[in-house]
OpenMM code with the backbone's topology and positions (N, CA, C; nanometers):
from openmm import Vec3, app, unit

residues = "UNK UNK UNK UNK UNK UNK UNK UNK UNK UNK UNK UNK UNK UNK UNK UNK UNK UNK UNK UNK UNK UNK UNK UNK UNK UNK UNK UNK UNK UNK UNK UNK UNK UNK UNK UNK UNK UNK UNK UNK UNK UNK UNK UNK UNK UNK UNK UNK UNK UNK UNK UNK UNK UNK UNK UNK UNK UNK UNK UNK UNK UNK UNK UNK UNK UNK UNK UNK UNK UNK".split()
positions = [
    Vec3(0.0859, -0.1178, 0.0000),
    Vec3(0.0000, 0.0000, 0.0000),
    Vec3(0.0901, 0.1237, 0.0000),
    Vec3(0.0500, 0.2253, -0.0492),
    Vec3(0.1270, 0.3118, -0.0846),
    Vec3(0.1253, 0.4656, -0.0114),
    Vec3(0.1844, 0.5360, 0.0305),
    Vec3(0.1294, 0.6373, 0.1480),
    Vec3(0.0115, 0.6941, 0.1192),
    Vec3(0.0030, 0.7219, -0.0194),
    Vec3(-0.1578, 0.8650, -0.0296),
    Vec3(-0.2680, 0.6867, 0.0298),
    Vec3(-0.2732, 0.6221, -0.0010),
    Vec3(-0.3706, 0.5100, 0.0635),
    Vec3(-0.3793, 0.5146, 0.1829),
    Vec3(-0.2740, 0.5266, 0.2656),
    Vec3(-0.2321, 0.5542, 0.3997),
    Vec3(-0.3163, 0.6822, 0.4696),
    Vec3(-0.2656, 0.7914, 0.4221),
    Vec3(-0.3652, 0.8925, 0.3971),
    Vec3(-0.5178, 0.8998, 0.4379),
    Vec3(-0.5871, 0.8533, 0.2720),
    Vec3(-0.6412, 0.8463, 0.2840),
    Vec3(-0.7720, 0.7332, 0.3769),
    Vec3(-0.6668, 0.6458, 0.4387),
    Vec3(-0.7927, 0.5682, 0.5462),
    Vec3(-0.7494, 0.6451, 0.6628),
    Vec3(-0.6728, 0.6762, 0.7187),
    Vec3(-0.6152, 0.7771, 0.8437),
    Vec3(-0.7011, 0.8763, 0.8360),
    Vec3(-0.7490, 0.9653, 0.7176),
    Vec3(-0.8491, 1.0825, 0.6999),
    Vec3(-0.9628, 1.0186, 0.7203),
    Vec3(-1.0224, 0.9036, 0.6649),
    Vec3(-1.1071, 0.8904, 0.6657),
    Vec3(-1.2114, 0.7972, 0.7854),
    Vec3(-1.0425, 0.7763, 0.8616),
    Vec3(-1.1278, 0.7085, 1.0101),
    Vec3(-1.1534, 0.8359, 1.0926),
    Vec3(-1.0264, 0.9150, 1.0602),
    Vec3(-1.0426, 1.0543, 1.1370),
    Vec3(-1.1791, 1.1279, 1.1170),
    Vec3(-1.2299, 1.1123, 1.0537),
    Vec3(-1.3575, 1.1983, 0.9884),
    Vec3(-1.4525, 1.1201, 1.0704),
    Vec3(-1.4823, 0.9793, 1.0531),
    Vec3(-1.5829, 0.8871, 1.0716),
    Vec3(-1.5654, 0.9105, 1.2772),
    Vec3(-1.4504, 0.9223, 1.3081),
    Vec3(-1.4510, 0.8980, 1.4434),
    Vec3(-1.5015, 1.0399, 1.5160),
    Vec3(-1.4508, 1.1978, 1.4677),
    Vec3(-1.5311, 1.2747, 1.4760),
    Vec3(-1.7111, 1.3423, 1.4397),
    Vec3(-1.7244, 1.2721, 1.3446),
    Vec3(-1.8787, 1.3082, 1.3261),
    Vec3(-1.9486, 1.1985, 1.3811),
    Vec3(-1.8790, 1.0707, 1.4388),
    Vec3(-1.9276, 1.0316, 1.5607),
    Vec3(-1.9419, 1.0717, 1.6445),
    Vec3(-1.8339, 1.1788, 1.7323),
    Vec3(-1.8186, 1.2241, 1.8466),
    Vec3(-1.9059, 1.3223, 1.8601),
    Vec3(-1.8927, 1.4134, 1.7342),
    Vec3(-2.0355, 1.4850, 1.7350),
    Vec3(-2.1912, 1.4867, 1.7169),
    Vec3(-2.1874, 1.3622, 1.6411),
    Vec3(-2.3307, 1.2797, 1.6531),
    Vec3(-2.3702, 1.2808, 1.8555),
    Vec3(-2.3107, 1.1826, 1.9091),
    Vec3(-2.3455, 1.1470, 2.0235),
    Vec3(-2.3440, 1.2877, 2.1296),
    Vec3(-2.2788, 1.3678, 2.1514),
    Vec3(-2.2650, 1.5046, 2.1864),
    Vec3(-2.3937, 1.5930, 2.1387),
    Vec3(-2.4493, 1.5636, 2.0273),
    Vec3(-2.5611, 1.6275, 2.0174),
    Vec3(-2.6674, 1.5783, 2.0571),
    Vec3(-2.6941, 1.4185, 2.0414),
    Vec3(-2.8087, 1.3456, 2.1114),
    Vec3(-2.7988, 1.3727, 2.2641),
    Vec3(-2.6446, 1.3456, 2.3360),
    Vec3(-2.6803, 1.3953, 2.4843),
    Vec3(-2.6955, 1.5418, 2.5435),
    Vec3(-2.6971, 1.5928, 2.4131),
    Vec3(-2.6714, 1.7952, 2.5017),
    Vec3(-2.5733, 1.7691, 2.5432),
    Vec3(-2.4762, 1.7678, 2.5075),
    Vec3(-2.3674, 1.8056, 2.6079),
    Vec3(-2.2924, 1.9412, 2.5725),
    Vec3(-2.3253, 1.9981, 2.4540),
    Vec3(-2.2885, 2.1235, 2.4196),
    Vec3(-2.2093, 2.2619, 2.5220),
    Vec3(-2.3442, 2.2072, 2.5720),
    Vec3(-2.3574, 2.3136, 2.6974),
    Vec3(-2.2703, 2.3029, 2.7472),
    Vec3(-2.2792, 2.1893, 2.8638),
    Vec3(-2.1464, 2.1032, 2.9358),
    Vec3(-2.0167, 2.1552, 2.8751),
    Vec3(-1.9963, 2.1173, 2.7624),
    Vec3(-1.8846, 2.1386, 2.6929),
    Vec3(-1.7724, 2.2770, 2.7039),
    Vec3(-1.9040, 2.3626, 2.6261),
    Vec3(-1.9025, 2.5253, 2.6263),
    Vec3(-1.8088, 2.5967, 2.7749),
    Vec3(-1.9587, 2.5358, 2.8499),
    Vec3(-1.9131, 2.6308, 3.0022),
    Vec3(-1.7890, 2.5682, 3.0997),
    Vec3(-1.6939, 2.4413, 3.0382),
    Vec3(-1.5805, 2.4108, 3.0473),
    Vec3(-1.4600, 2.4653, 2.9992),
    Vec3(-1.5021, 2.4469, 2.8851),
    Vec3(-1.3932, 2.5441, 2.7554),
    Vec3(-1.3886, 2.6904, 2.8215),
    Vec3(-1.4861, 2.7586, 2.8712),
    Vec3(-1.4599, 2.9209, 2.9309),
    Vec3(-1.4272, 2.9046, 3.0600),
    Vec3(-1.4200, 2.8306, 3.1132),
    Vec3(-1.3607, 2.8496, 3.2720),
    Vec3(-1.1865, 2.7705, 3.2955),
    Vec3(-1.1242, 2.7236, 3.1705),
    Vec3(-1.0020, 2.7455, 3.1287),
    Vec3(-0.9716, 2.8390, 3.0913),
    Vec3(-0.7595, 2.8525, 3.1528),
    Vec3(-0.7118, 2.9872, 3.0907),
    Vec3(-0.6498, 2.9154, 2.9835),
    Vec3(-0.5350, 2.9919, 2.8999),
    Vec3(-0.4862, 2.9490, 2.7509),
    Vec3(-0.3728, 2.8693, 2.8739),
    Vec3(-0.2927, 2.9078, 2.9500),
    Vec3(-0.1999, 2.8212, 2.9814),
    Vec3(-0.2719, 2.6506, 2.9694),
    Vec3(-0.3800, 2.6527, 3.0414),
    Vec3(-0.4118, 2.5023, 3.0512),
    Vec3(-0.4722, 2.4041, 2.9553),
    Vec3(-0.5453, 2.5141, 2.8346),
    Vec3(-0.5793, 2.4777, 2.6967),
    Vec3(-0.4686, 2.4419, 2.6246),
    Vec3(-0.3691, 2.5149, 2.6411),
    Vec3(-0.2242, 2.4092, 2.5709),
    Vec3(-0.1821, 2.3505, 2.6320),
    Vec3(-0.1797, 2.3221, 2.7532),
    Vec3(-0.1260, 2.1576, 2.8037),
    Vec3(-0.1992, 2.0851, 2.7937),
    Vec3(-0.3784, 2.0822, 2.7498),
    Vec3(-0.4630, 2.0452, 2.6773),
    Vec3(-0.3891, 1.9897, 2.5942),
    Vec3(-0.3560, 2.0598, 2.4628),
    Vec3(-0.3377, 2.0691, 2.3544),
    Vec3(-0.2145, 2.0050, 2.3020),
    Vec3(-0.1330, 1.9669, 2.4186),
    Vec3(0.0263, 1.9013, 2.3796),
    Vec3(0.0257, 1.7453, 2.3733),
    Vec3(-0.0848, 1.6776, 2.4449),
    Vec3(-0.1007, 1.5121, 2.3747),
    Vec3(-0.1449, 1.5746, 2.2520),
    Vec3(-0.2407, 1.5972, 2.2186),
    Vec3(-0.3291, 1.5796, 2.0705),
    Vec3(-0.2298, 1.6806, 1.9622),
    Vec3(-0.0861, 1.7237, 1.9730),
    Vec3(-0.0227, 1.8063, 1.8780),
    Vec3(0.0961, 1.7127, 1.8770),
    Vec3(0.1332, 1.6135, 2.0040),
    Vec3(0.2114, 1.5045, 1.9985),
    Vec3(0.1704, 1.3632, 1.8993),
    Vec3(0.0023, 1.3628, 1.9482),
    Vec3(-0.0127, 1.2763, 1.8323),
    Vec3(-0.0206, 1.2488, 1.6943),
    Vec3(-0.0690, 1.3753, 1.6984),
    Vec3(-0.0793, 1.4799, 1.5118),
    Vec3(0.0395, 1.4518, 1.4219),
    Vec3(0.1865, 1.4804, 1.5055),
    Vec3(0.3450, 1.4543, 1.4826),
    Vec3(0.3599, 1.3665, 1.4965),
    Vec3(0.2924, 1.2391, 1.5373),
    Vec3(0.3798, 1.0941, 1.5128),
    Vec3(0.2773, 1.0425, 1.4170),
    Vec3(0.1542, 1.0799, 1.3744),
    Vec3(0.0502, 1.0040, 1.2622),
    Vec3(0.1393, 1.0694, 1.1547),
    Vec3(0.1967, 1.2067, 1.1413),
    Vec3(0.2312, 1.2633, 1.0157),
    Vec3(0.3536, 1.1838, 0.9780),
    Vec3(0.4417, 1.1902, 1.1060),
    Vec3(0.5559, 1.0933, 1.0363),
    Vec3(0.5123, 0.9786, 1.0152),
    Vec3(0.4375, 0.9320, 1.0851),
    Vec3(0.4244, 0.7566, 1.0230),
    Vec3(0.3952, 0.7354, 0.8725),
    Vec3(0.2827, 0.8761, 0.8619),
    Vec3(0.2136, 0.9161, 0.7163),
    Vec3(0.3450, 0.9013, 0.6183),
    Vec3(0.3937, 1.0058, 0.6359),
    Vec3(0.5177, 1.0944, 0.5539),
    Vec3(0.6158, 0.9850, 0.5563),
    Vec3(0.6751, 0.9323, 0.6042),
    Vec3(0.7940, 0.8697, 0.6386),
    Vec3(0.8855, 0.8139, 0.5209),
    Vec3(0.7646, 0.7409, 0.4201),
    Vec3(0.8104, 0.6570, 0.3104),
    Vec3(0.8120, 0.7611, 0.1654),
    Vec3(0.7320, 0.9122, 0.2091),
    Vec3(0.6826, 0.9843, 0.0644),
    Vec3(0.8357, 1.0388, 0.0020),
    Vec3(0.8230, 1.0306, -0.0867),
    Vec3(0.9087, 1.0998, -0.1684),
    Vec3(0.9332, 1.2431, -0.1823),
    Vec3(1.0953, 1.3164, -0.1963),
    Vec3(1.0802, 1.4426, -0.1646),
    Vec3(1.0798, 1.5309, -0.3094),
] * unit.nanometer
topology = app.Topology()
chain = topology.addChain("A")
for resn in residues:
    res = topology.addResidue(resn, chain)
    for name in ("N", "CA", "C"):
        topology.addAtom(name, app.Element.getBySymbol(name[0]), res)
């Protein structure tokens, strides 16, 4: 298999696993929930939030990238 294949099922679980997440988030209301969490963080703690899911981003890309041609 060849990387853009790679790619493209990585995009396309990524897609399927978020408009899941947002499917179920809308059947439970949790919007709300959500919302009035997100504002009672400051930015310091939204990026230590943010440093697994920018760690994982960088090891799917290299795994992605690894074999592509420059």
């Amino acid at each position: 298999m060849n990387s853009i294949m790679g790619e493209y099922f990585f995009l396309g679980g990524a897609f399927l696993l978020l408009s899941t997440l947002v499917l179920v988030g809308t059947q439970a209301r949790w919007w709300g929930t959500i919302a009035g969490w997100l504002t009672q963080q400051t930015a310091a703690t939204l990026g230590v939030w943010l440093m697994p899911l920018a760690a994982s981003f960088a090891l799917a890309s290299y795994a992605l990238l690894r074999k592509a041609t420059v």
